[in-house]
Steps between C-alpha positions, in 0.01 A plus 500: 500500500851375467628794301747652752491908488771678519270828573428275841817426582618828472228599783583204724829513507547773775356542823156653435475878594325604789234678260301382197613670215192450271673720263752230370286197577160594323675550142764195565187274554284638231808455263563112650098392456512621160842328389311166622221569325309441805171650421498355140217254386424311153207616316337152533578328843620179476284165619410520860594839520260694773479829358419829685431816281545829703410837309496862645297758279787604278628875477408845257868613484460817605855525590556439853344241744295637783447297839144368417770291225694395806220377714322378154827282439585406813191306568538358185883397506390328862228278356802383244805415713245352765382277204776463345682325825178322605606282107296620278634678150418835500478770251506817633556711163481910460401751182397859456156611386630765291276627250316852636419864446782602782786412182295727259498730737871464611580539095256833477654657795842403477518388141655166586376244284267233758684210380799663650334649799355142599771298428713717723259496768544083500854502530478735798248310633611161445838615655299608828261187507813295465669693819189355706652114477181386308501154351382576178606290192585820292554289206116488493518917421325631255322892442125502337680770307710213342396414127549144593263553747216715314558317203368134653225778668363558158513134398263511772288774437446281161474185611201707733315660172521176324325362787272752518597657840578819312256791359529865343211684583456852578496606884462803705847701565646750733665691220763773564440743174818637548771241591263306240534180694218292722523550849434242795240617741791616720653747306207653473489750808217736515413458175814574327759300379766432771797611263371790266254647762247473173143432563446126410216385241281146515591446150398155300803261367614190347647330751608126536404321757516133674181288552550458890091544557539111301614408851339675707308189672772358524735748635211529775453138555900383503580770795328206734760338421809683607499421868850666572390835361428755755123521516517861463652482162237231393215732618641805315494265175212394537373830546654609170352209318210600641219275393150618572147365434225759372300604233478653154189689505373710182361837564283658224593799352195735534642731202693259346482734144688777710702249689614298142435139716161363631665320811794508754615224635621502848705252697440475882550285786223616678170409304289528834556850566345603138163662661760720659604626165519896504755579217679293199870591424750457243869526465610829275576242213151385483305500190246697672750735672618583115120542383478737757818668397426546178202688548608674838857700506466509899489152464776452285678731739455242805604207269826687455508569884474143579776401216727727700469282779734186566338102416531349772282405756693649763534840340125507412386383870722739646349815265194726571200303402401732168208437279265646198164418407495413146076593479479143378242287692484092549178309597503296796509114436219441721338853636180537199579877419779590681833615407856663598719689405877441302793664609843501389668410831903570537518169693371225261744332323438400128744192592324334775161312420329705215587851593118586643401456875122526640557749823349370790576719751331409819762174469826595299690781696670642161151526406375641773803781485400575155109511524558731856693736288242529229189476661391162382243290674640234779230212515615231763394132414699323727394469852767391757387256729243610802433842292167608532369542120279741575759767676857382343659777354874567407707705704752681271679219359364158257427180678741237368418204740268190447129547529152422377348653181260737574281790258623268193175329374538176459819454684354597801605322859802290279770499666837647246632169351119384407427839397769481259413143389098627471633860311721259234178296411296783422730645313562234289128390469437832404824519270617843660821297644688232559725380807878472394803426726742825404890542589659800620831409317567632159697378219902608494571797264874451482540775270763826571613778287807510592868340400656374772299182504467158328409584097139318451553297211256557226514676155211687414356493126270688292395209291557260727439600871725448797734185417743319757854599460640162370680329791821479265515832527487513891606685684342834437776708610478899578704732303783679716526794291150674656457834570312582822502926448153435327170435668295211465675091478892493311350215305233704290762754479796285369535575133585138381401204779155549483474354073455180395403287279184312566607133562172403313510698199816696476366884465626713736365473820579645850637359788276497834619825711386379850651327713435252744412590891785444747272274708484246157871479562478406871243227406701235466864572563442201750486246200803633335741476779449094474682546162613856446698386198243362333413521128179501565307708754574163788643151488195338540673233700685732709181697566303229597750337719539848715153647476292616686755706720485391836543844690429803365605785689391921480274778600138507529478763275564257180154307667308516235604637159860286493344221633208430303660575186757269595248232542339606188817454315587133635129401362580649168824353479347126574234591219745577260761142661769745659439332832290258727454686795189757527631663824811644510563561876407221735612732753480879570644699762443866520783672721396840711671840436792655615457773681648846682438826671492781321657863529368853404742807544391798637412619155300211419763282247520136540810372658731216435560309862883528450413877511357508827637448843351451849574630841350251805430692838536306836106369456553369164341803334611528144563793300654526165675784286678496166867365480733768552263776634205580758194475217269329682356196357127361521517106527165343346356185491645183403382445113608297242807657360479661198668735299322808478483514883895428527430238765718263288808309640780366223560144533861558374572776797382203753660240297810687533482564883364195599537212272215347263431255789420737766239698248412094442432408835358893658259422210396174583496550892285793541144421421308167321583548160137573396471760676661857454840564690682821653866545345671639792872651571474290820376221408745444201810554782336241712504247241844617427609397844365179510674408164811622721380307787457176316880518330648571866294160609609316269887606440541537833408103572652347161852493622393241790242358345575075464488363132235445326305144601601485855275316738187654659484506904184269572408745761525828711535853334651367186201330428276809593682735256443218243162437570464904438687500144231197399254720599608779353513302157136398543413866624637679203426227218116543560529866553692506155254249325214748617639862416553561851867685445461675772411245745813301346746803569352496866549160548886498381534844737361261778765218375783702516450641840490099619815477321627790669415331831624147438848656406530669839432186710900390429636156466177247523463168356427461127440916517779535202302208285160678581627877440651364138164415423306794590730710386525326123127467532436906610779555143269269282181659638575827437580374128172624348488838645848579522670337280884659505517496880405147482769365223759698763408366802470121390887611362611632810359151697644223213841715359622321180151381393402521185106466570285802448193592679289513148525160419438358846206310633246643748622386809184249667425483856536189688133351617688378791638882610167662432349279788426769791668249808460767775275786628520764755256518763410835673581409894184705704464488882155661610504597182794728435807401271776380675688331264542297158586139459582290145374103557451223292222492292460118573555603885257415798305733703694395792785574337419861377370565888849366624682737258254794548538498896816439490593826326680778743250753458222246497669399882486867607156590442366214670724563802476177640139434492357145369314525141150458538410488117674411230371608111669444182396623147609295249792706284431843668481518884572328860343651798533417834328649814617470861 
């Protein structure tokens, strides 16, 4: 604080120009925080210390930071000065997520190597983020693509197996036969693999995975907990968790020599609806669906049909509804000599419950889909409320809704939940079932055939199995000398990395090929950023003095899968004493997007919006043609931007034109920050001017301005403008404390136009004193949001000082200032508004009548004629009638 700059004296030290000139102040400032280490924190906080951990969802580097990164950080960088002034120690720390396929691909295409590609990508993108003013502690920076940082990752993923929380076992794959690689279920797009346009294959692999079903109860049960996570995101968990109560039942195979099995077991969650039953199902990877195969090419045929198709539930509830019959028969569990028919149905999934489903089609629309297209029986059992047994029929589409039982035996006139209590006791009297409680959510397969990801550590033997790399030997690092002109993962291709010997035996062994999935690597970045220098994978002091992080910040679309395996990861780092916590974000925020119009030529191509330009008739009427010629242009909707539709605006172009505090506070002013935004030309110019504006308010008014600590007038307008700063403080420090940005940026607009007003009322009484303080105050509030503009203003009103914005204290509004002392009455005679008066709030009704009457308009309208009735509303209206 006393450390005089000579970067601020240089600025002070002439009369300050008529415009700001962001252009030299933005980098000066950025330059002076970081000499004074202003953003810097220890990795354990001293005694006392009231810490504040702020986190944004770190970065892929793809190379060049888009405006969802602006409004992402923004938000962020808010929360952190606000905190940061408001005492608390803050660590506010930033890293790239920077393992991925889009490297591989960059080295493929380009033949770059992706250690290059990314690492250029960071410094571009650090470079940009750092243009935006953010106070980040960069120190903190580290890249998942870091061996010091995969390294401590695999003393993980072994402290994990040792615990148990890790398992090989073999798993259903989209595989890509000719890029040789696994595909997620998004690269698979109509059935082929997004890169090689090959169809894909279900195929069976040894895959690792992580034992998150362990905590599946309480991944569920903990979300009751978060109370300042959006309830959306909690729902959307819980959805994925997915915990359902049902039944195993155990349908007899009525061939079971053909078949090869005597039962199937089926999971389902609704046992009442089983006298409904009009087909049985099972996934294409079914034991049955493989008996069938093998004696049935057509059948084999539709296995390989459904293989084609993507895994995930999406993809197969968005696909045609296909089936076969297998000729195999089951015997209904209660129904003496009936039974139904098995088909191999494109929409089971081997992965979810026991890959079989009873189809009850009067009650399940999938079901009812499937048995409409084949001709199956549709049996209603459930009767909706008032229905007439007797004539209730189903009108082209299954009844989902509650009900009563009806044509099921002995469930008959239940309602559902007893029905499915009554069903469960049968079945297990009988011992045809069992109820179970089942969850939707999977364990993690964290394996990927590729090489631009973190090396799995394990050697596999012949004689002795797969053995833990020995942690001396840590970290696994990848080769650089791979060749990526060959299909199929570098790793199994290199000629050397891939042999070992076995830790436990010495014989040669081979090194695990797979590497780990990106989202492993996102999993706890958090932890590490307490202590990213480390030995081991945290400090467990530091880590449990800063977890969990306070506010987390980023889109909705990380909901679910970054999320919960984040929260995963914190519980299997406490099993294995990494950590204390078992939540890792007390608080979530989840920002809207940014979004634009978008422009077609005439010949259908997606424009950029610096390519087009508009012409506005006399009415307003817009039309728009390409730059530079009469192409006319067709404006769409406003979307998020995004690439392939061009309807992308570069931070650095606005940066450059505006300032990083304009983008900073056009961001923050337009919308709630939950909700999505429109980037406009307009709207970034307005906040341009105000940022103009503002300087002109202030540099205008320092010159005359008395010194700092002068006494307050006790009265009159002096005390109004100050009673509007302390109101303005308490305005904008709850609208800050409750992500209301925008509501904050309307509420300093609102200040500064006061401001405006007080400095055109001349020489009054104590006005100086008063218009010090708002003005300092309007500098120190617009601190958080923007940041530059603020350290230049407070310069401009205190030359010579040494003080910067950064490290200063929230300014707090005085109880005494906040009191409202006045109110203005609406003056009425017979009921139409003749005037306004301001009284006491303490004042009589006598003496509000004596003002109100003895206002000149108030005179005129009564003309001379006695009131006859006098009314007075308390705070809102006098009305008097003659």
């Amino acid at each position: 604080m006393n450390d005089h700059s000579p970067e601020r004296a240089s600025s002070t030290a002439q009369a300050a120009p008529a415009r700001y000139d962001f252009a030299s102040a933005e980098p000066r400032w950025q330059a002076e925080w970081e000499r004074r280490a202003c953003f810097a924190v220890p990795d354990v906080p001293p005694p006392g210390a009231q810490k504040y951990y702020v986190l944004e969802m770190f970065p892929y580097p793809s190379g060049k930071i888009h405006m969802g990164h602006v409004r992402n950080y923004t938000l962020g960088d808010v929360v952190a000065r606000y905190k940061r002034a408001r005492g608390h120690l803050v660590m506010h720390p930033m890293g790239w997520d920077a393992f991925g396929l889009p490297a591989e691909n960059a080295a493929r295409e380009r033949g770059i190597h992706p250690g290059k590609w990314t690492y250029d990508n960071i410094a571009n993108m650090r470079a940009e983020l750092k243009r935006m003013g953010l106070s980040i502690e960069w120190a903190r920076e580290f890249a998942t693509c870091d061996a010091a940082y995969y390294g401590r990752q695999q003393k993980l993923f072994l402290d994990f197996w040792k615990a148990g929380l890790v398992e090989r076992k073999e798993s259903w794959v989209n595989w890509d036969p000719v890029d040789g690689t696994v595909l997620a279920n998004e690269q698979v797009i109509d059935g082929r693999g997004w890169r090689s346009g090959a169809l894909v294959e279900k195929k069976k692999l040894s895959q690792w995975f992580l034992s998150i079903t362990k905590y599946a109860p309480e991944l569920l049960e903990a979300l009751g907990t978060l109370d300042r996570w959006p309830e959306r995101v909690k729902l959307m968990q819980s959805n994925w968790i997915g915990r359902s109560e049902g039944a195993h039942v155990r349908f007899r195979v009525t061939d079971p020599a053909a078949a090869g099995a005597e039962e199937v077991e089926v999971f389902t969650t609704r046992p009442d609806t089983l006298f409904g039953m009009s087909f049985l199902a099972v996934a294409a990877e079914h034991p049955l669906a493989a008996a069938a195969a093998a004696r049935n090419p057509a059948a084999a045929e539709f296995i390989a049909e459904c293989r084609r198709m993507g895994t995930s539930e999406a993809a197969i509830e968005q696909a045609e509804k296909k089936g076969f019959d297998t000729g195999f028969r089951v015997a209904h569990p209660f129904i003496k000599g009936a039974s139904f028919p098995v088909w191999i149905a494109n929409f089971v999934l081997m992965e979810y419950g026991t890959g079989a489903i009873f189809g009850c089609p009067g009650h399940d629309e999938r079901d009812f889909e499937f048995a409409s297209k084949f001709g199956l029986p549709i049996k209603p059992v459930v009767l909706p409320p008032g229905a007439d047994p007797a004539t209730f029929a189903l009108e082209g589409k299954a009844y989902t809704d509650d009900g009563t039982i009806f044509n099921s035996d002995f469930l008959n006139g239940l309602p559902v939940p007893a029905a499915k209590r009554r069903v469960i006791e049968e079945l297990e009297k009988t011992g045809q079932g069992t109820g179970v409680v089942n969850w939707r959510l999977r364990d993690w397969g964290i394996s990927r055939q590729r090489y631009w990801g973190c090396p799995i550590p394990v050697i596999h033997c012949e004689a002795c199995g797969a053995q833990p790399v020995p942690e001396n030997q840590l970290p696994v690092r990848l080769p650089e000398d791979v060749d990526f002109s060959k299909p199929g993962n570098p790793l199994d291709n290199h000629p050397t990395w891939k042999n070992v010997a076995c830790p436990n035996c010495g014989k040669p062994a081979r090194r695990e090929t797979d590497t780990c999935d990106t989202f492993v690597d996102s999993s706890w970045y958090f932890a590490r950023f307490c202590s990213p220098g480390a030995a081991e994978p945290v400090n467990r002091q530091a880590v449990d003095a800063w977890l969990p992080v306070d506010q987390y910040i980023g889109g909705i679309e990380h909901a679910i899968l970054h999320l919960l395996y984040s929260r995963f990861f914190t519980r299997a780092m406490k099993a294995t004493g990494h950590l204390s916590v078992e939540e890792p974000f007390a608080g979530l925020f989840t920002q809207g997007m940014v979004q634009h119009e978008s422009y077609k030529g005439a010949d259908g191509r997606w424009l950029y919006p610096e390519e087009v330009e508009f012409n506005v008739a006399p009415d307003g009427t817009r039309t728009a043609h390409v730059k530079g010629s009469n192409e006319p242009v067709t404006v769409g909707r406003v979307e998020a931007m995004s690439k392939s539709k061009r309807n992308t605006v570069d931070p650095g172009a606005i940066i450059a034109k505006y300032g990083a505090d304009t983008a900073r506070w056009f961001i923050l002013s337009d919308n709630p920050p939950e909700r999505d935004m429109e980037w406009t030309e307009a709207g970034v110019a307005g906040a341009f001017r105000f940022t103009q504006r503002v300087w002109r308010l202030v540099t205008n008014a320092a010159p005359a301005l008395p010194a700092p600590g002068t006494p307050h007038a006790a009265n009159g307008p002096a005390r109004k403008l100050r009673q509007v700063t302390h109101r303005t403080i308490a305005a904008v420090t709850e609208a800050l404390e409750t992500f209301a940005f925008n509501v904050a940026v309307a509420r300093v607009h609102e200040f500064a136009n006061a401001i405006a007003e007080a400095e055109g009322q001349g020489e009054v009484e104590g006005m100086g004193a008063a218009l010090r303080e708002a003005l300092e105050t309007l500098a120190r509030l617009c601190a958080p949001m923007m940041p530059h503009l603020a350290e230049e203003l407070f310069a401009a009103l205190r030359p010579g000082s040494t003080e910067l914005v950064a490290q200063m204290p929230w300014p707090e509004a005085d109880p005494a200032l906040l009191q409202v002392e006045t109110v203005t009455l609406a003056v009425q005679v017979l009921g139409k508004l003749r005037a306004t008066i301001e009284v006491s709030v303490n004042a009589t009704e006598a003496e509000i009548f004596a003002l109100a009457e003895a206002e000149e308009n108030v005179q005129r309208a009564l003309a001379g004629k006695p009131v006859r009735k006098r009314i007075h509303v308390p705070g809102r209206v006098v009305n008097l009638v003659a």
